[in-house]
N, C-alpha and C positions, 0 to 999 in steps of 0.2 A: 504494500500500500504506500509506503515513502516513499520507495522509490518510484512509483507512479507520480507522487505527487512532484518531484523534484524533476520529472524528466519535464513532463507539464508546464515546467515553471521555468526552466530552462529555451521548451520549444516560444511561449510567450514570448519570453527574453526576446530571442531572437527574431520574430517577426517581429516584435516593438523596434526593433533595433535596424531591422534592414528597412523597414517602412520608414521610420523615421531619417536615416540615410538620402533615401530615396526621394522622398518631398522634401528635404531640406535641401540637399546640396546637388540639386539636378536642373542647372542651370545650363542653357543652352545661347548663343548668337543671335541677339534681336533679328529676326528675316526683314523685318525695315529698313534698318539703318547700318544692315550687317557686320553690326558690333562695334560701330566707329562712334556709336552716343547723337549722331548727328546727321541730320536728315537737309536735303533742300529748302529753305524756306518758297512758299506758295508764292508771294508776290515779289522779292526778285529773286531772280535764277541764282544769283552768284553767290546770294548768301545762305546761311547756315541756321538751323536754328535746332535746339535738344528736341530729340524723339521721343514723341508723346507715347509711343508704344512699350517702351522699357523705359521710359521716366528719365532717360541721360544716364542709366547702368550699362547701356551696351546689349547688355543680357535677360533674358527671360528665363522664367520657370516653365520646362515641358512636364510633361504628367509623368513619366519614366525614362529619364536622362536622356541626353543630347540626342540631338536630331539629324 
């Protein structure tokens, strides 16, 4: 019976642990701005303005790592 209990708590463990992995640090290359922070501005061509899609991180969160 403990050791059921402990293998149990163990298997938890580890899914707590790769899930938590996984949505934390599964960061992937804004496909906007492709990771350079900075996009076209709309009204003129030449200049620059932070990508409203990754907020000026570069990077976005995919659902199960890089893309």
């Amino acid at each position: 019976m403990n050791d059921q209990l402990l293998v149990a708590a163990v298997a938890i463990g580890a899914v707590w642990f790769v899930g938590r992995s996984v949505f934390r640090h599964n960061l992937t290359r804004c496909l906007r701005c492709k990771g350079t922070r900075k996009i076209r501005s709309s009204i003129l061509s030449s200049r620059y303005r932070s990508c409203t899609r990754c907020g000026g991180a570069g990077e976005i969160r995919a659902w199960f790592g890089s893309k």
